[in-house]
N, C-alpha and C positions, 0 to 999 in steps of 0.2 A: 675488440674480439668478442668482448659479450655482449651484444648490442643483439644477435641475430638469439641466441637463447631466450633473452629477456623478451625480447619482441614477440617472441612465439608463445611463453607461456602467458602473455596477457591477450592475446588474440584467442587461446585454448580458454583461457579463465571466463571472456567477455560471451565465449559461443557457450560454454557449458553454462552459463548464467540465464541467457537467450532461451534455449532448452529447456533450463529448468522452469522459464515464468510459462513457456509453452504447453508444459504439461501441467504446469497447476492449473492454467487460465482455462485449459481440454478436458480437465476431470472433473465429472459430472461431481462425484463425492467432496472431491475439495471446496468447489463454487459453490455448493450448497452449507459446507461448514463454517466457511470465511465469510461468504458473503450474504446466507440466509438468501440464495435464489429458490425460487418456486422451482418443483419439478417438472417439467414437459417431457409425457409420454406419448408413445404413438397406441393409438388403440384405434384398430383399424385404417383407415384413409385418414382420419380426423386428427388434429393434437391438442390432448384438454391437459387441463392442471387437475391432477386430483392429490389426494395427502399420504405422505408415507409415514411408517413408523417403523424406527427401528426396534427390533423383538425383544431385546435386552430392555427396553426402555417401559413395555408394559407390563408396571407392576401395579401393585392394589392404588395405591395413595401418589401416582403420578400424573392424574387429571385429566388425562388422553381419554375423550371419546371418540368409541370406533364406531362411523355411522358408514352409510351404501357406499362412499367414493374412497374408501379406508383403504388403503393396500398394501398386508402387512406382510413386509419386503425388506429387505436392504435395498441403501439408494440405490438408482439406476438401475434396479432390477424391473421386470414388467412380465407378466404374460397374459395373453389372447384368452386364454384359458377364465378369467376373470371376467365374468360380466353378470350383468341383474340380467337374472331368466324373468319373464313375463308371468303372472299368476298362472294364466294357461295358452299354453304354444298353439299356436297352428299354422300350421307347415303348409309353404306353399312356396312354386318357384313359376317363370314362367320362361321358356324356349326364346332365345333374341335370333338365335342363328346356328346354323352348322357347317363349316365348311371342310371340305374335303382335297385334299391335294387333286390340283387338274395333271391329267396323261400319266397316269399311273403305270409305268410298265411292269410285265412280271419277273421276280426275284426282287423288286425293290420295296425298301423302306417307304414309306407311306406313313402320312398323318389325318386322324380326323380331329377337329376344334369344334365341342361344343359350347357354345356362349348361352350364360344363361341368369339372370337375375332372381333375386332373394325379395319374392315377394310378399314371406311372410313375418313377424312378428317379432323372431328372436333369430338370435345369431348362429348360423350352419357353422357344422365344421370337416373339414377333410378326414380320412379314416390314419390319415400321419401326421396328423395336429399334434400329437403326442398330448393330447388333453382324456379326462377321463370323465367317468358319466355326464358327456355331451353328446345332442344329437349329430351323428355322424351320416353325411351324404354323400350317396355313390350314383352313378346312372346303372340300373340294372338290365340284363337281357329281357327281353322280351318276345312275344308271338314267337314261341312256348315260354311261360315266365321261369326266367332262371333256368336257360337253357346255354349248353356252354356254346359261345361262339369260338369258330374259327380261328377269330382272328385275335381272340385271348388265349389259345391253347398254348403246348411249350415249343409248339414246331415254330410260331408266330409271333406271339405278341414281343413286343421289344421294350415296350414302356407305357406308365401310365393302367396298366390293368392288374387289379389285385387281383384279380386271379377269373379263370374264363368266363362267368355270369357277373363279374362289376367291374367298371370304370372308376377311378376314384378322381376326387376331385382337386384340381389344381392346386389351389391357394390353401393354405391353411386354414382360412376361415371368410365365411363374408356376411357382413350385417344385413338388415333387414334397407332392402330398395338397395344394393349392391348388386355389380355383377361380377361374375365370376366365370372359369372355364373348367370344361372337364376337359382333357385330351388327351389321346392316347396314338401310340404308333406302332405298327404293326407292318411283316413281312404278307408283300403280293403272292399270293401262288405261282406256281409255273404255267398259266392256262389261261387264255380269252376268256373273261366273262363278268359277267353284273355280279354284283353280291347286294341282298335285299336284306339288314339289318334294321333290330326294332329292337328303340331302348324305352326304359320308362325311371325317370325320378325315383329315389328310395332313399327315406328315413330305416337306417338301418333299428331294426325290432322294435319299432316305430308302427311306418305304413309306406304303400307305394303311394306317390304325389304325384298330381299334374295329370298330361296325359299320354301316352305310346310317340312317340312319333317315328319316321323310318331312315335311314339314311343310306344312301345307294351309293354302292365302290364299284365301279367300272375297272377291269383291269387286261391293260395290253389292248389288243383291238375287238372289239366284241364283234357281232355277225348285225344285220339289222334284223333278223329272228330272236335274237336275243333283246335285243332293244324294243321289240313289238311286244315280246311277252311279260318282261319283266314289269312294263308301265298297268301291270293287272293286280301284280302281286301286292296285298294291303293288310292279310292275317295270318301269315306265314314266312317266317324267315328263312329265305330258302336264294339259288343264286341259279341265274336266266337257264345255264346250261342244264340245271335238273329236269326242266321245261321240255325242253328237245324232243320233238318226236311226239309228244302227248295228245290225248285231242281235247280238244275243248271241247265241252259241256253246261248246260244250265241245270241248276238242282232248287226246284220250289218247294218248302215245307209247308202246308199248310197250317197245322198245329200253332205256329210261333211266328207265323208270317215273316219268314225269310225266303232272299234268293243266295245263291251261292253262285260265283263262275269258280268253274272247275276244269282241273288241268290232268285229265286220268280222274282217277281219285280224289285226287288233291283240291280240295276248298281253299282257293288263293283269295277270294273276296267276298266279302258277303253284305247284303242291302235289307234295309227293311221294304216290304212291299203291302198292297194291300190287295187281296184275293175278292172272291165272289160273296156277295151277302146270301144270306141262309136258304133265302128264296131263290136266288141265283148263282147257285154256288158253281166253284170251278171246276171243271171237270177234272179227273187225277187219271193219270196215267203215261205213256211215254211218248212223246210226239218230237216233231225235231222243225227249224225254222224254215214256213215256207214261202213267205216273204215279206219284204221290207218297206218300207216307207216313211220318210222324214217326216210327213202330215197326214194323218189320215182323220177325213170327216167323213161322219158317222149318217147315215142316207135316213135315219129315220129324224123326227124331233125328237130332239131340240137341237139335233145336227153338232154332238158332241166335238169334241177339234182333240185328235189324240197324237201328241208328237213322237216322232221315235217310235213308233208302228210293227211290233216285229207278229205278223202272225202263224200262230204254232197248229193250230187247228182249221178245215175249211169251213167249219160253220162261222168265223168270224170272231174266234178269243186269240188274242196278242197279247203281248209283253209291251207298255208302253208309259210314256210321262202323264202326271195328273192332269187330266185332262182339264178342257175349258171353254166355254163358251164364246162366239164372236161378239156379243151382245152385250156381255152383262159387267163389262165394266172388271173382269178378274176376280168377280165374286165369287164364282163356283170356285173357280182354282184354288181362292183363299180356304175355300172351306173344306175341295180333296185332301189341302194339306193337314189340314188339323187330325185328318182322318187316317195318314197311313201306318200300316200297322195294325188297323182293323177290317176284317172281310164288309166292305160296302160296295163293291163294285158288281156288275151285271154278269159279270162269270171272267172277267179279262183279268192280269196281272199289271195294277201300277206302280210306278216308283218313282223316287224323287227327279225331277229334272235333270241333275248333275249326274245321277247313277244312269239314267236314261239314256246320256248322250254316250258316254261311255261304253255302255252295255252294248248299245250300235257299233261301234267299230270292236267290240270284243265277237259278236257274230258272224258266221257267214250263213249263205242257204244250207240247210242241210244240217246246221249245228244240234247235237239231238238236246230235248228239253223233258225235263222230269220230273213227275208234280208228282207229289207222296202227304 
């Protein structure tokens, strides 16, 4: 009759024993006092052995030197927050990717992922690292800098945004040649349309790093009006439907040699160019496009080749790509380019290739042009 008693407390005694060598053999603290193992931390991706020291233990006449990999701690304890800073930082990350949720409909949640690696020197940290005078990195608004977005306001943002001018950044920290995410999520409007957002890198009371780049939210079904205009917008963060109705415009300064395409008012893009030399300067005043041509060569010598042809005047000034010679082997071309940005041209407006082709399907006949 006590057979079944007895049987159960040695079955109880044998697991609580089991238990007990489970939790010694698991605790970082015991394994290190019993058995003198090295500690292994994680400090970032990597796992190094560095030395600890218990605080009670550093007295005058106890022989512990504290050198760089010293981490005075109780065992098992560790934070990120510890590292050798560089004699002198500099800050630098570089853009891998950005992806944005596809078919975004409106009232819904939506994500953007920016992916970005730690190009420079010493180790970033999130602004909820809960570390203290560390350089702290956020993605900041941009094109107006530190302007509040939409989509951090309190009607919208959902996560991921300190607040409506920063992003803050995923992980708590990433070392140099690491990569890392910013991402955040945010409520769609009730309305068809593009949203044309510009962030830019920021050491916060630091400096802005890297460069602008832009990131386009489609939401619900757009128009293909709104899809032709928004592919313009590059200095303004602003979204396809403010477009509507406007007309388009070209605006030349010649003072600083830029072009501007313009939507109303509004300077959505702007290029460097190069105007008329001293002796042939550009003429100013308000003309509008009166026509067009993919190649146009030039009747007199040396029989100029000017691609993307737009001209604004009938004596023969356009808007077009650095021109080029059939001849010479891309010499002349090599050397308009060194050039723009400076008035060396015969009285025409040229611009870089890319901005040329461009600028072509941003016209039609008729578009007015205005040299100031």
């Amino acid at each position: 009759m006590l057979r079944r008693p007895i049987l159960t407390i040695m079955l109880s005694s044998i697991f609580f024993i089991i238990t007990l060598l489970v939790g010694i053999l698991s605790n970082e603290n015991v394994r290190v006092s019993l058995f003198n193992e090295p500690v292994i931390v994680l400090t970032g991706i990597h796992f190094d052995l560095i030395s600890r020291v218990e605080p009670d233990e550093l007295e005058a006449d106890s022989g512990i030197t504290i050198g760089e990999n010293t981490v005075i701690a109780k065992y098992g304890e560790w934070s990120y927050c510890d590292y050798i800073k560089p004699d002198s930082s500099n800050y630098s990350v570089s853009l891998e990717s950005v992806t944005v949720d596809p078919n975004i409909e409106k009232d819904e949640i939506f994500m953007v992922d920016m992916a970005f690696k730690n190009t420079s020197n010493t180790r970033i940290f999130s602004a909820e690292s809960g570390c203290s005078e560390v350089p702290v990195f956020n993605v900041g608004t941009q094109n107006s800098q530190d302007r509040n977005s939409l989509f951090g306001g309190a009607d919208y943002a959902i996560s991921g945004w300190a607040n409506p001018r920063r992003v803050k950044m995923s992980e708590s920290f990433a070392n140099p040649d690491q990569s890392f995410h910013v991402v955040f999520q945010s409520l769609a409007p009730n309305e068809d349309n593009i949203y044309r957002e510009f962030f830019q890198p920021v050491i916060e009371n630091e400096a802005w790093i890297s460069d602008v780049f832009g990131v386009e939210i489609p939401v619900g079904t757009p128009t293909d009006e709104m899809e032709n205009n928004i592919q313009y917008v590059s200095n303004v963060s602003m979204s396809a439907k403010e477009l509507e109705g406007l007309t388009r415009s070209l605006e030349i300064t010649l003072s600083d040699q830029m072009m501007y395409a313009r939507f109303g008012e509004t300077r959505v893009w702007s290029m460097q160019i190069s105007s008329g030399a001293g002796d042939t300067p550009t003429p100013r005043g308000d003309y509008q496009v009166l026509s067009k041509q993919e190649l146009r060569i030039g009747g007199k010598w040396p029989h100029y080749r000017m691609p993307y042809f737009q001209m604004w005047d009938s004596r023969g000034y356009g808007i077009h790509a650095l021109p080029y010679l059939a001849t010479d082997g891309g010499t002349f071309w090599s050397e308009a380019l060194t050039h723009i940005g400076t008035p060396v041209s015969h009285g025409c407006i040229r611009t870089l290739s890319e901005d040329a082709i461009t600028l072509y399907s941003f016209t039609d006949i008729g578009t007015p042009v205005w040299i100031h």
